[in-house]
C-alpha positions in Angstrom: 0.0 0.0 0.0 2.8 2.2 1.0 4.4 1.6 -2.1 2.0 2.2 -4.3 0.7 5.6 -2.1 4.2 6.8 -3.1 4.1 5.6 -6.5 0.9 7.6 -7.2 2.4 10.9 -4.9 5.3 11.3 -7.1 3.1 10.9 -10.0 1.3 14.1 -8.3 4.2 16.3 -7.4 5.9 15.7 -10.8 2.7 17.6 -12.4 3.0 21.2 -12.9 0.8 22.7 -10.4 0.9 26.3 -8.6 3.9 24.8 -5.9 6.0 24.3 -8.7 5.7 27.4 -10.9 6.1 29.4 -7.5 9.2 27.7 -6.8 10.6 28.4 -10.5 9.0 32.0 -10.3 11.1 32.7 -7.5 14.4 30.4 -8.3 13.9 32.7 -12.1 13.6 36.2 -9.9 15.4 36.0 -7.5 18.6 33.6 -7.6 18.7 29.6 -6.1 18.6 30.3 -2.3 15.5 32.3 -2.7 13.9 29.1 -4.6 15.0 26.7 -2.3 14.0 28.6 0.6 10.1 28.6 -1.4 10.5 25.1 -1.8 10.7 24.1 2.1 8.3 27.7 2.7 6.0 25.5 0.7 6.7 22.1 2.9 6.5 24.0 6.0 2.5 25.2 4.3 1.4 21.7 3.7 2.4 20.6 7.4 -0.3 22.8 8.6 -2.6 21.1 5.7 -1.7 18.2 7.2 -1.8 19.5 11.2 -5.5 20.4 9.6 -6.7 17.3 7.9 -5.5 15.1 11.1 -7.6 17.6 12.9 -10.9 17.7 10.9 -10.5 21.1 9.3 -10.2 19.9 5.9 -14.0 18.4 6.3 -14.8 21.6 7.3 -13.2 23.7 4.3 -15.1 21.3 2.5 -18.7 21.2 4.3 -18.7 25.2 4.4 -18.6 26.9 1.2 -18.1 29.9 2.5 -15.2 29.0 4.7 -13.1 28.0 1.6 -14.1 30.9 -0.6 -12.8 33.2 2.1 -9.8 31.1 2.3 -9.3 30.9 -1.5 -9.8 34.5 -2.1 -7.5 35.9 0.2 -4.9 33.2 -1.1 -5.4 34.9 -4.5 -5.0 38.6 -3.6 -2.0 37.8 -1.6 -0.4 36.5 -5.1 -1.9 39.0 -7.0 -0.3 41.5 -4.5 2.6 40.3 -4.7 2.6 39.7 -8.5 2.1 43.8 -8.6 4.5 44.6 -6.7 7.5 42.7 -8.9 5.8 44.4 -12.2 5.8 47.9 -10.9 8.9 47.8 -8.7 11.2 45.5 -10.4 14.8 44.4 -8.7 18.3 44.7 -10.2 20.8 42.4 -10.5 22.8 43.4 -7.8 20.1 43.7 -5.6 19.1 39.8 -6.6 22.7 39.3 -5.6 22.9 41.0 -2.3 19.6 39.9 -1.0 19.6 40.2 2.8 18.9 37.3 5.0 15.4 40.0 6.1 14.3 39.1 2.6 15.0 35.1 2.4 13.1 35.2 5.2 10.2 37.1 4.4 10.1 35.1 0.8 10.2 31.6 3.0 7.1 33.4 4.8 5.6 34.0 2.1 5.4 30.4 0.2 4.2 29.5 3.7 1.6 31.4 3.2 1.0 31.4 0.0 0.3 27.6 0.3 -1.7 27.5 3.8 -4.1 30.2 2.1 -4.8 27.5 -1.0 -7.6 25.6 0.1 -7.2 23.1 -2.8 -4.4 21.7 -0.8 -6.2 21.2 1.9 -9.5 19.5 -0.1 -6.7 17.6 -2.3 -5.5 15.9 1.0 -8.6 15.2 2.3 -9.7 13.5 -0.8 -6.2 12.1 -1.8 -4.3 10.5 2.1 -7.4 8.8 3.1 -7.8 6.2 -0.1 -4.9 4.7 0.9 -5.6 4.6 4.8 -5.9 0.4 6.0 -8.7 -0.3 8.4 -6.4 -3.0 9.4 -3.2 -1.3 10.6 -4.8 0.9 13.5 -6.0 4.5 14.3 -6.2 6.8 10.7 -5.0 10.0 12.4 -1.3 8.4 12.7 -1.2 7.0 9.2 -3.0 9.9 7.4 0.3 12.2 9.0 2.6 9.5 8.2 1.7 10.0 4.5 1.4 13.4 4.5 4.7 13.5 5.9 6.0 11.1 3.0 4.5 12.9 0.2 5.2 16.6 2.1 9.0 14.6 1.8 8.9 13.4 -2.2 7.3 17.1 -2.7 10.3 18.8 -1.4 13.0 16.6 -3.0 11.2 17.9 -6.2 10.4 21.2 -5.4 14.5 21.7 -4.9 15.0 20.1 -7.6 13.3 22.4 -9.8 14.5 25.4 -8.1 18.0 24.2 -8.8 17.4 23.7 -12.6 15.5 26.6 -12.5 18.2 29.0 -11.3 20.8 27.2 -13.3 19.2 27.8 -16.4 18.5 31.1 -16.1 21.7 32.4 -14.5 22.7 34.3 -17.9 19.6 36.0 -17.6 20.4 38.3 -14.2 23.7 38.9 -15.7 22.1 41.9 -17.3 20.3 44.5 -15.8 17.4 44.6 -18.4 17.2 41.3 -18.6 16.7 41.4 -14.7 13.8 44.1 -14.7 12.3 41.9 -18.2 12.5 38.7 -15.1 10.8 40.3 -12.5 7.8 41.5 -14.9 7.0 38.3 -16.3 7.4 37.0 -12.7 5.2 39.3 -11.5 3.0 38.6 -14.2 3.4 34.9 -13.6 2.3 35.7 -9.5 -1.1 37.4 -11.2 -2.2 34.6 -13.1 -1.6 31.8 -10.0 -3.9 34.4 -8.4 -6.3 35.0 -10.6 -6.3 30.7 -11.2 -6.8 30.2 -7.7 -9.4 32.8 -7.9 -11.4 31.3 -10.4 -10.8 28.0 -8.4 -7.8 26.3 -9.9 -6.4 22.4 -9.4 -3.4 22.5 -6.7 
């Protein structure tokens, strides 16, 4: 069962879903550490989706409409907020290169929170960690967070993984300052549409 539960989560996190294009919006913009640092911002999100589901709030994003809307919408202005904010106030190069540890910080905050404020997660878990929960082996709380915690894992590995081929492959790119400012717009511009996708309801 385990097995196969990991078989069909790397399946999962190898699709190309708003985690991943977060991670490579960042890695692109802003240099490696800062895409790492989204990459485990983004593991240390889906802990509380999994704190969450272990405690019943998934059901309850799920059973109250209105709950999830309010969680989905402010998910999507915070993106969209911060999508503006890279098209109108672009960084350069040296500033990519001399970010302070303030700002790895405040971008590892916010992939936290721009994954605890996407209720999909939360409904994906809910509908995803219990198919492959056996009767047989016990409680369901202990072996819903044990594979959370395995696929929160896998995520992770591939979430770095991206970030690292991400920043690799655009290295050239911040190695002119137009190039830079072009980065950060089509970043930014990237940020609006995960909004505006999670807005309208998008797929994790």
């Amino acid at each position: 069962m385990v097995l196969l539960f990991m078989a069909a989560a790397l399946a999962l996190n190898l699709t190309p879903g708003p985690d991943m294009l977060y991670v490579t919006a960042r890695s692109v913009s802003d240099g490696r550490a800062a895409g790492v640092l989204s990459a485990f911002g983004i593991a240390a999100g889906t802990l509380v989706h999994i704190t969450a589901l272990a405690l019943g709030l998934a059901a309850l994003l799920a059973a109250v409409p209105l709950a999830y809307d309010v969680v989905r919408i402010a998910g999507a202005v915070y993106l969209v907020v911060i999508g503006l904010q890279l098209i109108l106030r672009p960084r350069t190069a040296g500033d990519i290169e001399k970010l302070p540890r303030s700002r790895l910080r405040l971008i590892f905050a916010q992939a936290v929170v721009t994954n605890v404020l996407n209720p999909k997660v939360a409904l994906f878990f809910l509908a995803f960690l219990p198919q492959f929960v056996d009767p047989a082996a016990g409680a369901p709380v202990p072996q819903i967070v044990f594979l959370g915690l395995a696929f929160n894992i896998q995520g992770t590995l591939v979430n770095v993984a991206v970030a690292l081929l991400a920043s690799r492959t655009t290295h050239w790119l911040r190695a002119n300052e137009r190039r830079v400012s072009l980065l950060q717009r089509l970043t930014g511009a990237l940020f609006v549409a995960l909004g505006a996708r999670l807005a309208l309801g998008g797929n994790r």
